[in-house]
N, C-alpha and C positions, 0 to 999 in steps of 0.2 A: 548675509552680513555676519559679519567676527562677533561672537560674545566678549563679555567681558572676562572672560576665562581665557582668551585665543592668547597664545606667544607670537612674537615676529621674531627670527631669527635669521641673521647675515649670516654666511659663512664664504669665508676668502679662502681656493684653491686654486694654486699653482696657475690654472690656466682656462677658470671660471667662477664668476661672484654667483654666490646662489641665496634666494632668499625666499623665505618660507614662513606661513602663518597657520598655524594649526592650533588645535584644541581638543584637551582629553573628552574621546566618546565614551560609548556604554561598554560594559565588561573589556576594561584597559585600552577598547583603539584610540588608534589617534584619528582624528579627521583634518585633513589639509583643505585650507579654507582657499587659500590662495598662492602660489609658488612662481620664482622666474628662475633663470638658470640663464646669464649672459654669458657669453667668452668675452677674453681681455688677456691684455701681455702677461699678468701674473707677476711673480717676481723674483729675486733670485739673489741670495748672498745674503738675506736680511733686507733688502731694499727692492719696492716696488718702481717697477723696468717705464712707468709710467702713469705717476700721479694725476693728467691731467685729461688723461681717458680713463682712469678709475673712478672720476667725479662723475662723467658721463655716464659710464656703465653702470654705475654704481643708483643713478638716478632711474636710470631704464629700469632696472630691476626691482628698486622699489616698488613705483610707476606701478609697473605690471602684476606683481602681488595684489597691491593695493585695489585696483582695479579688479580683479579675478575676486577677491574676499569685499567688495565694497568694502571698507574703512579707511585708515586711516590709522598709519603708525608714529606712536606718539611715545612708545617704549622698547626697546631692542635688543636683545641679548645677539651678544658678536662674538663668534668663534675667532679666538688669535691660532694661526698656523704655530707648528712647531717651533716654523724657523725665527719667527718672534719672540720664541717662549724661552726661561731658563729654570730649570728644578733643581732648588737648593735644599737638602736634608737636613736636618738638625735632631738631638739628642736631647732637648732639655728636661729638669728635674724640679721638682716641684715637693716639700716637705713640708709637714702640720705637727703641731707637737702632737695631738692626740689622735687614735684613728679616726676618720673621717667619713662619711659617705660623700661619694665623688656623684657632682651633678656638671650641669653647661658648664655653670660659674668654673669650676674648678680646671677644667678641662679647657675652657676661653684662657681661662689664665696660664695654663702650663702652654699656647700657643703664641700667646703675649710673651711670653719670656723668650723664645726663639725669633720674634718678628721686631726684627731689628732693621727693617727697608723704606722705614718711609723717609730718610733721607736722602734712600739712593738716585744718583742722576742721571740714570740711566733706564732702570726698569722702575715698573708700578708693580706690586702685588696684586696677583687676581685670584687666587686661590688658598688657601690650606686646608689639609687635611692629614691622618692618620695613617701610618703602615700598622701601628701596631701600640698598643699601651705597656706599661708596666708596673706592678705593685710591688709591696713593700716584699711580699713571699716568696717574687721571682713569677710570678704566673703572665703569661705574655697574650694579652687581649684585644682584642679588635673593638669592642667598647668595654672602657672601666664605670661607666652608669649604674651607680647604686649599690658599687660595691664598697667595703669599709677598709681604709688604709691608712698607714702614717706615711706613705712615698707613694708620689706619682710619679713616672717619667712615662718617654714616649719618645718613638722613631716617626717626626714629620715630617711632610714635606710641603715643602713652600714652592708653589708658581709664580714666575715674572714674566712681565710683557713689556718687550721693550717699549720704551717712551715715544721712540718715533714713529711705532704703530700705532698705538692708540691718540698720540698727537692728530697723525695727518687724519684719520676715519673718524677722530672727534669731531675736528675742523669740518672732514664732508657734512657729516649725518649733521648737522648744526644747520646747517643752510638749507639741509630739506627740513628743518623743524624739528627735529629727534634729537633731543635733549636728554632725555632719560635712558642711558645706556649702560648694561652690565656685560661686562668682558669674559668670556668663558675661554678656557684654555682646552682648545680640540684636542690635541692627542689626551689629556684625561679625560675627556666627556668620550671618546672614541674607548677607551680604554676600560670604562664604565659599560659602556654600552655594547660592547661587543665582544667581553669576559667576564663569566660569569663567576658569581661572588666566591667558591672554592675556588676556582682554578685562580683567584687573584690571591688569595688567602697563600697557596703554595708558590708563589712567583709566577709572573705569564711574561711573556716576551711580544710585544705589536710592531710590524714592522708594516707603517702606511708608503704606498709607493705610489707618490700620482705622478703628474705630466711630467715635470720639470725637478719637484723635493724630493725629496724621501724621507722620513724620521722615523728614529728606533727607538725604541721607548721601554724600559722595564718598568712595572709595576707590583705593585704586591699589595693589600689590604686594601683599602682605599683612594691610595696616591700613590703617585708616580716615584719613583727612584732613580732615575736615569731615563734623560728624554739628550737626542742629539739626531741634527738633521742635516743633508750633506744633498749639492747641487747636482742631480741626477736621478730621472724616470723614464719612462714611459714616452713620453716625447722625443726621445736621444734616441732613443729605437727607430722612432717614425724619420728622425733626421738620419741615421746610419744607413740605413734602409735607399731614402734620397742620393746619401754621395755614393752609394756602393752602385745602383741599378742607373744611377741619374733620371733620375723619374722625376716631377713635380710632387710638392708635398701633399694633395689629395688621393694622389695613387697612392704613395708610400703610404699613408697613416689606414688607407683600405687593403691595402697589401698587407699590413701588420694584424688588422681584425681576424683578417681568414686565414692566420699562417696557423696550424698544427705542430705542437714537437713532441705530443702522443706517439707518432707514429712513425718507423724508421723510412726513409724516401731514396729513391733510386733519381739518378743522373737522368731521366726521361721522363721526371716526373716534375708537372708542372703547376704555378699557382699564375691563372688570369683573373686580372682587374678589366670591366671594362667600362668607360668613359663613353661620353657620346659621339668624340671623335675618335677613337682609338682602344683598342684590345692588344692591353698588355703583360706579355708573357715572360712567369722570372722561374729561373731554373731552381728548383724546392731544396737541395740540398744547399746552397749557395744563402738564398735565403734565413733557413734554418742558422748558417752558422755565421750571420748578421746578429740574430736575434740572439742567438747565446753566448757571444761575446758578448753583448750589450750585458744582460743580466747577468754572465759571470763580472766583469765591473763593478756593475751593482752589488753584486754580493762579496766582493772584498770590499768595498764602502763599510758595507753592511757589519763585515767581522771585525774589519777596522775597529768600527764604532764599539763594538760590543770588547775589544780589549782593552781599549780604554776606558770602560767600566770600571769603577774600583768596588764595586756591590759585589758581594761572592751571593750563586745560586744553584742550583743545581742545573749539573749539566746535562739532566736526561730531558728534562722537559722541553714539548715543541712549542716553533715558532708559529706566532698568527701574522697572517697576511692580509693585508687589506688595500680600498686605493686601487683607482682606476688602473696605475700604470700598466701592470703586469698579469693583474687578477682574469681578467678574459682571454687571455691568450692560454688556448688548451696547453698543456703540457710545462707553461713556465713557470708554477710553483715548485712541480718539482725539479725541474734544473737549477731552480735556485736553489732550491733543498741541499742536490748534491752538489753545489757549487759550494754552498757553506757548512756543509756536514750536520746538520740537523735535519727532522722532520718539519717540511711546510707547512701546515694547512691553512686553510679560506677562513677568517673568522667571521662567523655566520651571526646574527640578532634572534630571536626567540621571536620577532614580528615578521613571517618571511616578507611582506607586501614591504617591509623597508627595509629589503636585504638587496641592498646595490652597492659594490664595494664605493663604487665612483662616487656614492653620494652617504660615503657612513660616515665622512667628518659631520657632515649638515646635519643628517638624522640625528646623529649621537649629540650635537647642540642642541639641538630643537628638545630632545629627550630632557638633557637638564635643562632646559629653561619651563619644561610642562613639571617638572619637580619642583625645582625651584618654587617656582610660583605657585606650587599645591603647599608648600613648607611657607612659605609667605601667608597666604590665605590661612592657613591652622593658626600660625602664630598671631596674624590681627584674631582671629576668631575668639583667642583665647584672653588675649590682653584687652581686649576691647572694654 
């Protein structure tokens, strides 16, 4: 059964609800108490392709955690997808006539003078946080805590979710009883979670690519700087795959697992799928330049995104990749690589047991909500 320490955590991707109840073990593990992982249409443009199988699934999944952990979820941190999401920056400045020692207070308050959203009719705020501080001296810091200054400023960033997301999964999670809801914004929990604190310090680049999304994401310090997500994964593959060979969609999406682009392939070399009715044979070169069209696509999506950037960074540093879409297919990081002229890699978690690209938006939620809730528990500890 769940301690009173256990998180639940939703997390909605592209083309599966997944839901997870875990609780910090001994020396840093996590232990998962209970988890489900349904498929469902997913969604697409900003708008979920079917609200009234999401109710459904979205029950199952519970259901089935619940069940596996005995309890009963009564609190729920919700990962919002990218395409939900919108990361607004801001500059504000903050002056004392006399030098100061900077605490929360001071630092809440230079946040409060950039958070100008709760009128918005559109998005809700679910996040803020820091790229970077600034003193009166010019000194540029990742926390200003107890140092003394007559000027604060600061490079923030502000998360939004749109309203019709957390509308309609208010509305569900209501009707199963789950009232008590904190909205986390995945590509920053992903972006926490799966770069580590220097490589954020110097700018990192995340590019999630699951079934159906994609989102690209710069970060730096703490928060996001650039999050933009555009309709095409991993899935489009399994579909191209389909019209090109005319196969059914379980062949094609099995034909996609075991395609290699490690290895150069001759006109007599073959990749079979085989069914219980049928062994089917696709000629490897053919194949091959299905799948790299697809992700050359992707990856002018991808450069798209990153030109209209108005962030300047440097431009030697490599991209992370993460998300089902593409991350298992030998050899497609680097054609994506050389598709967009950078270096790929895999962005990997310091837990290997929760190192599954398909499931780092989940893990990296579940990550901040077992934070979260350890920063909760200090603070009653201490105000109590």
């Amino acid at each position: 059964m769940a301690s009173n320490q256990a998180s639940a955590v939703i997390d909605f991707g592209s083309s599966t609800v997944n839901v997870l109840i875990a609780e910090k073990g001994a020396n840093n593990t996590i232990n998962i108490l209970g988890r489900s992982e349904m498929e469902y249409s997913g969604f697409l443009d900003g708008e979920f392709l079917d609200t009234g199988e999401l109710y459904t699934v979205l029950g199952h999944a519970i259901s089935t955690a619940e069940t596996m952990s005995r309890t009963r979820i009564s609190e729920v941190y919700v990962g919002v997808p990218g395409e939900f999401t919108s990361v607004v920056v801001k500059e504000p400045t903050l002056t004392f006539p006399n030098k100061r020692k900077i605490t929360d207070i001071e630092m809440n308050q230079l946040f409060n003078i950039g958070d100008n959203f709760a009128t918005n009719e559109d998005y809700d705020l679910i996040n803020r946080s820091a790229i970077y501080y600034t003193l009166d001296d010019g000194r540029m810091l990742i926390s200003p805590k107890d140092c003394k200054t007559t000027k604060l400023s600061g490079q923030l960033s502000y998360v939004l979710a749109m309203k019709k997301f957390t509308g309609i999964i208010t509305e569900l999670l209501e009707q199963y009883d789950i009232k008590k809801i904190e909205y986390v914004p995945s590509c920053l929990s992903e972006s926490m979670y799966l770069i580590n604190a220097s490589e954020r310090d110097r700018f990192a680049v995340l590019i999630d690519i699951g079934y159906t999304t994609t989102s690209v994401m710069l970060m730096r310090g703490d928060g996001l700087l650039y999050l933009k997500s555009f309709a095409c994964g991993g899935g489009h593959i399994t579909s191209d795959l389909m019209d090109y060979f005319e196969v059914p969609f379980d062949v094609a999406e099995e034909l996609k697992r075991s395609i290699s682009l490690t290895f150069a392939v001759s006109e007599t070399d073959r990749y079979e799928v085989a069914t219980k009715d049928n062994t089917y044979k696709f000629v490897s070169p053919d194949a091959h330049k299905v799948v790299e069209e697809r992700i050359g696509i992707i990856a002018r999506f991808i450069s798209k995104c990153m030109s209209l950037c108005n962030v300047e960074f440097p431009t030697y540093i490599n991209y992370k990749l993460t998300g089902g879409g593409i991350s298992y297919i030998r050899g497609a990081k680097e054609h994506l690589g050389k598709e967009i002229g950078k270096n790929v890699e895999l962005a990997k978690t310091v837990l290997p047991q929760f190192d599954a690209p398909h499931l780092a938006s989940t893990y990296a939620v579940l990550a901040t909500a077992l934070q979260q809730k350890k920063s909760r528990k200090l603070f009653d500890k201490v105000f109590k």
